[in-house]
C-alpha positions in Angstrom: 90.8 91.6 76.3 89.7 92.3 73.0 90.8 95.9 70.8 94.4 95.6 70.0 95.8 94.9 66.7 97.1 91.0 66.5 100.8 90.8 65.5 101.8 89.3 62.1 101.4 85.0 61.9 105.2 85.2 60.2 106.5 87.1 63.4 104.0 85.0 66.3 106.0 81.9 65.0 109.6 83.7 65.2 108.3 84.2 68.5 107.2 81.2 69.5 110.5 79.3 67.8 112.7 81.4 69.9 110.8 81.1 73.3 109.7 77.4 72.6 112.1 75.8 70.5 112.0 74.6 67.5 109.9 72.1 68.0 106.6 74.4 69.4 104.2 73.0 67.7 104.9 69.0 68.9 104.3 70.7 72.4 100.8 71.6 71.4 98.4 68.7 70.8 96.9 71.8 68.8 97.1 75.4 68.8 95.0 78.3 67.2 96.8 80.4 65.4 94.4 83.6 65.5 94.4 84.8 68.8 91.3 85.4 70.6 92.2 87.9 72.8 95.0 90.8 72.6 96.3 93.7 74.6 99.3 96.2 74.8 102.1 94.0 75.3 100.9 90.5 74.0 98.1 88.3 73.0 96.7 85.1 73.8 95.6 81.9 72.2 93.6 78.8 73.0 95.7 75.0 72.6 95.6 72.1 73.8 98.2 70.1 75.5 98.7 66.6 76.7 98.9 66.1 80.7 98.9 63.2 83.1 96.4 63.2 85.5 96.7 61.4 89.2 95.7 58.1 88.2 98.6 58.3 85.7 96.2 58.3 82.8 97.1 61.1 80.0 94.0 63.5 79.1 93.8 66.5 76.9 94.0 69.8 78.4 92.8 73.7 76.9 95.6 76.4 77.7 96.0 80.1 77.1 98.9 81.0 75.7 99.8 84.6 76.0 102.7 85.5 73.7 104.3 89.1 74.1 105.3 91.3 71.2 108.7 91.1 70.3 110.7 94.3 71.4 107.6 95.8 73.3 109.2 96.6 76.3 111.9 98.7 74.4 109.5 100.3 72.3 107.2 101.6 75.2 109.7 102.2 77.4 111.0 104.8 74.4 107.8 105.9 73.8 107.6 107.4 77.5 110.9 108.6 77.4 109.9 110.8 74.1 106.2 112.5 76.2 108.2 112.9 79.3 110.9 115.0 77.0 107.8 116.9 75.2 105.6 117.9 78.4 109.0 118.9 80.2 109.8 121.4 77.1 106.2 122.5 76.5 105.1 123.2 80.4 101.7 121.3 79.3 101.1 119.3 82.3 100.1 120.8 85.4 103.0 121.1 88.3 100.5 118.8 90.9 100.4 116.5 88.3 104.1 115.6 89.3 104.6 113.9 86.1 107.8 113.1 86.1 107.3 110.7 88.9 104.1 109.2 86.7 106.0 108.5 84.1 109.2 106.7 86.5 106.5 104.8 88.0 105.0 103.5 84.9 108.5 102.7 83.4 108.7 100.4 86.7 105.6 98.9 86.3 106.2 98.3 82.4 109.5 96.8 82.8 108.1 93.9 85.7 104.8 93.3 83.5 106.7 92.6 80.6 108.7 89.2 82.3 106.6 86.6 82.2 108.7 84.6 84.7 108.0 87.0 87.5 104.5 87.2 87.2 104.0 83.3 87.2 105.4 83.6 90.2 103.2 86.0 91.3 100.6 84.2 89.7 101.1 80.9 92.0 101.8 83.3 95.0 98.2 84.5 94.5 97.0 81.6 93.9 98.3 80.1 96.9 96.5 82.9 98.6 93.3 82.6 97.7 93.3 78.9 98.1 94.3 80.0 101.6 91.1 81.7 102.6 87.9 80.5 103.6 85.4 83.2 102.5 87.2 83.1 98.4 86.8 79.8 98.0 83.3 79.3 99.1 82.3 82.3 96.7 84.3 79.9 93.9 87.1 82.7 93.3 89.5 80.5 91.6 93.0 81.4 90.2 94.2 79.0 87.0 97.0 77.0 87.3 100.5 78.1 85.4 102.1 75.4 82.9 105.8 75.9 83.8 107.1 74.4 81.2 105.5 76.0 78.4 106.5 79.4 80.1 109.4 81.4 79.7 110.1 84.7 79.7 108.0 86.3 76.9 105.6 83.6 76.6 103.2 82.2 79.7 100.9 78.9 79.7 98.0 78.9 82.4 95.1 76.8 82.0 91.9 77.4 80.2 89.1 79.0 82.7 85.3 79.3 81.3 83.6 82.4 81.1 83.3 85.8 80.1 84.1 89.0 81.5 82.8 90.3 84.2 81.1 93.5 83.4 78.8 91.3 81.4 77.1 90.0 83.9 74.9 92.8 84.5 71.3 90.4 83.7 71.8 88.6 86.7 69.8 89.1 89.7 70.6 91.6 92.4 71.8 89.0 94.6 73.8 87.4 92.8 75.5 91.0 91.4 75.5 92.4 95.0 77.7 89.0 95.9 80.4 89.3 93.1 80.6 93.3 93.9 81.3 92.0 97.9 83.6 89.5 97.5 85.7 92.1 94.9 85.7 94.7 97.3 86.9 92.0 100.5 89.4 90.5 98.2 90.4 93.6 97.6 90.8 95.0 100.9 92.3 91.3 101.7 95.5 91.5 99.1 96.3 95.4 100.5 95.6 95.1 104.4 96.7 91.1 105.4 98.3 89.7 102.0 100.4 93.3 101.2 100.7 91.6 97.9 98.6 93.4 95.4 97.3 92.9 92.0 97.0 96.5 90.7 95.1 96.1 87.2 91.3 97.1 87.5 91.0 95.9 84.4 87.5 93.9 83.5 89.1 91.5 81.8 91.2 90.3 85.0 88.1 88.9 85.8 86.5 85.6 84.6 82.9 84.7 85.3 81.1 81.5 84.7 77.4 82.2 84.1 76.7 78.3 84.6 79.0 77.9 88.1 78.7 81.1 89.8 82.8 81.2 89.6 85.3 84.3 89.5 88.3 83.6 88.1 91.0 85.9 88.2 94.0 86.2 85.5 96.7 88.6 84.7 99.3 89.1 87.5 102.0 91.1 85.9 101.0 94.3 87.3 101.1 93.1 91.0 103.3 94.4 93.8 104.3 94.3 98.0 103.4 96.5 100.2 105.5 97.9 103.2 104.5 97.2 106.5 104.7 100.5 107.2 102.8 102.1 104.2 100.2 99.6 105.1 99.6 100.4 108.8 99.7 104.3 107.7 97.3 103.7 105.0 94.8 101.5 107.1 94.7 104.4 109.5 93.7 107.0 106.7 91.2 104.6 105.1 89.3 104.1 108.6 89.5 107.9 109.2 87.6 108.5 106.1 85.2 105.9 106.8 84.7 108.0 110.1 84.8 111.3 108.5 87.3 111.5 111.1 89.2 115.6 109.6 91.8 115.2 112.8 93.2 111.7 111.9 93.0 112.3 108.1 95.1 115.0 107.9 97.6 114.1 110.7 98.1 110.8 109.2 98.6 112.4 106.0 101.1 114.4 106.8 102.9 111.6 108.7 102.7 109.8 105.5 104.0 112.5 102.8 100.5 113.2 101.0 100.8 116.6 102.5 103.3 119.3 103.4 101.6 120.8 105.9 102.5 124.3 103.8 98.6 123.7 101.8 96.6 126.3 101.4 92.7 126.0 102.5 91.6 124.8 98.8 93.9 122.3 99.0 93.3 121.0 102.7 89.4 120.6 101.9 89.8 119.3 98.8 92.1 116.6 100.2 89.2 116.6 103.3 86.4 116.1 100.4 88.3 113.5 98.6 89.0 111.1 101.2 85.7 111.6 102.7 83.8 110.5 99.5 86.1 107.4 99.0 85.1 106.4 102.2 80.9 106.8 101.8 81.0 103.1 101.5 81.7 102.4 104.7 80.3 105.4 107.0 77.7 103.3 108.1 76.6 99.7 108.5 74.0 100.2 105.8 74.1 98.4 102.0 75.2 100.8 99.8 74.4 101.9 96.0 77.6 102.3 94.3 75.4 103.0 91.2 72.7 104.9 92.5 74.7 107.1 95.4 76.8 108.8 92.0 80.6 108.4 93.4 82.4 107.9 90.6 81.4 111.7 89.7 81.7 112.9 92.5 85.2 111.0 93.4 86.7 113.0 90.4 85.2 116.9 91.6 88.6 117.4 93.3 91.5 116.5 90.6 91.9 119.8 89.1 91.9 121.4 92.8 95.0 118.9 93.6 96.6 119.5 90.0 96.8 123.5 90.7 97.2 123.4 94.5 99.4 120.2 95.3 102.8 120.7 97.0 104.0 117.2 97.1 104.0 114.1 95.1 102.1 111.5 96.8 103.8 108.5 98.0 105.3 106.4 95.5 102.8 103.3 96.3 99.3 105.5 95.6 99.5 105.7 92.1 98.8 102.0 91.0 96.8 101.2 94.6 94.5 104.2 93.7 93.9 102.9 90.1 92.9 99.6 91.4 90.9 101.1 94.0 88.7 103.1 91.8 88.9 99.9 89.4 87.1 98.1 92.3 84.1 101.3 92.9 83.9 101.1 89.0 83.1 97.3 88.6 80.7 97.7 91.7 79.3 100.5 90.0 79.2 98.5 86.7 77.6 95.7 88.4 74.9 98.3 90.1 75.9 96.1 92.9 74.6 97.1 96.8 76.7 96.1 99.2 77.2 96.3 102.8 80.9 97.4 103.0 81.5 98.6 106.8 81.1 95.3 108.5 84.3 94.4 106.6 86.5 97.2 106.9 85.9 96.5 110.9 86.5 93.2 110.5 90.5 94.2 108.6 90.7 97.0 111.3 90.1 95.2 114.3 92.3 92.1 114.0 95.5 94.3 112.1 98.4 94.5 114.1 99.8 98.0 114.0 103.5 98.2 114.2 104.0 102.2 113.8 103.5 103.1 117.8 100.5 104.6 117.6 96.8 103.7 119.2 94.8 101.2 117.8 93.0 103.6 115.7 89.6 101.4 117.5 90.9 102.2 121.3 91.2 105.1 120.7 
């Protein structure tokens, strides 16, 4: 991920001393000291380590090593502590904007993505996963392996993975675009409704493509969270009631599920109506679809400022980083100009779910 300002070379090897030992750089067979990419909380550089391989013969290995800014968790963490004190004096942001429970959630979600330790474990869990399944492997969705012991808390090691971002791709053929833009929206669809284990960052740069091999290779796993049971079941129900433009279902099932009072006014309910509705165009019928061409992405956002004057309730805890990877997932389809066939899917997730709430299977019903 490329933007952010690099931190000093006198403070990167404080870091690395601390995290490392002493002795960092006889770890490293070599080790670029500029890094070549850099985001909020850390950046990453290319070395090269030594590893045995399973004919016991030592070979020479490229790494990322991401390396966090010292104190960054602290100094965000005030940061939102300072705008949530402003907006609450001011009045500025809207009452449906709820923001006080924005700005809990993204203290949560700071705090986890800034321990390295827990996302490569969740790195390895997803891993694990995708090895697991059929379809990602014989699209070549890889996930790099973690070195454990060059990992610690503010500093993680994962092998070297080929590529460039994805949104770059867009010069490939139609096929081949209308195949990455599938396989992002099953896998994403996959990690909610059977995995419940969710990667939540849309960002680009999460994903890795080879030009040369056709492979997707996907990095970054410290914004990634379970799902209930419960939430999933509910949420599986309102996803497949919007793909059915089905108004009953949708609005019972959000209630049920704490999106909505049931005190709303009339803007409210159809905005809510229009909402779901047009986040679930992809899969009304069994039909490719032009994310691109069909204008969602616009038409997705027609209904915020309805719900920011009009909204009782904050929605359920879970929605605020599942809806930003959802949209993240329209947007690279979109980005890609990719067609894809989407309903054939979403039946397949529906079908074979086993619903635990008591209700109908929303497909006998």
């Amino acid at each position: 991920r490329q933007g952010a300002e690099a931190m000093p070379k006198r403070q990167l090897f404080q870091q690395l001393e601390q995290q490392l030992g002493q002795d960092w750089r006889q770890r490293f067979e070599s080790f670029e000291e500029a890094p070549f990419a850099a985001a909020s909380i850390g950046q990453c550089h290319r070395a090269v380590i030594l590893t045995t391989n399973t004919d016991g013969q030592e070979e020479r290995k490229t790494v990322v090593v991401k390396v966090q800014y010292p104190g960054v968790g602290r100094s965000i963490e005030s940061d939102l502590q300072n705008l949530s004190m402003l907006v609450t004096m001011t009045g500025l942001a809207p009452k449906g904007l709820f923001i006080e429970n924005v700005i809990r959630v993204g203290k949560e979600e700071l705090k986890v993505e800034c321990d390295y330790l827990r996302e490569m474990e969740n790195q390895k869990r997803i891993q694990a996963l995708v090895k697991s399944d059929p379809r990602l492997v014989d699209n070549k969705f890889i996930v790099p392996n973690v070195v454990d012991h060059l990992s610690t808390n503010e500093i993680l090691t994962t092998e070297y993975i080929p590529g460039g971002t994805i949104d770059k791709v867009s010069h490939l053929d139609q096929e081949e675009r209308n195949r990455i833009g599938r396989n992002i929206l099953y896998l994403t669809m996959k990690e909610l409704f059977e995995w419940r284990f969710m990667q939540t960052d849309p960002n680009w740069g999460n994903f890795i493509y080879d030009v040369g091999t056709g492979t997707t290779g996907l990095i970054d796993f410290g914004a990634t969270r379970d799902y209930d049971k419960s939430f999933v079941d509910g949420y599986l129900r309102i996803v497949w009631a919007n793909a059915n433009r089905d108004e009953a279902t949708l609005m019972e099932q959000s209630r049920r599920m704490k999106f909505l009072t049931g005190e709303e006014n009339e803007t409210m309910l159809q905005a809510h109506k229009m909402s779901g509705f047009t986040v679930g165009e992809p899969f009304w019928q069994a039909e490719p679809f032009d994310f691109k061409g069909s204008n969602i992405s616009t038409r997705m956002g027609e209904h915020t400022a309805v719900f920011l004057q009009h909204r009782l309730t904050a929605p359920p805890e879970e929605v605020y980083t599942l809806h930003r990877k959802l949209a993240g997932a329209y947007m690279l389809c979109i980005k890609l100009g990719a067609i894809v066939e989407s309903r054939s899917m979403l039946e397949e997730f529906v079908s074979k779910h086993e619903f635990e709430d008591g209700l109908t299977h929303p497909m006998h019903s």
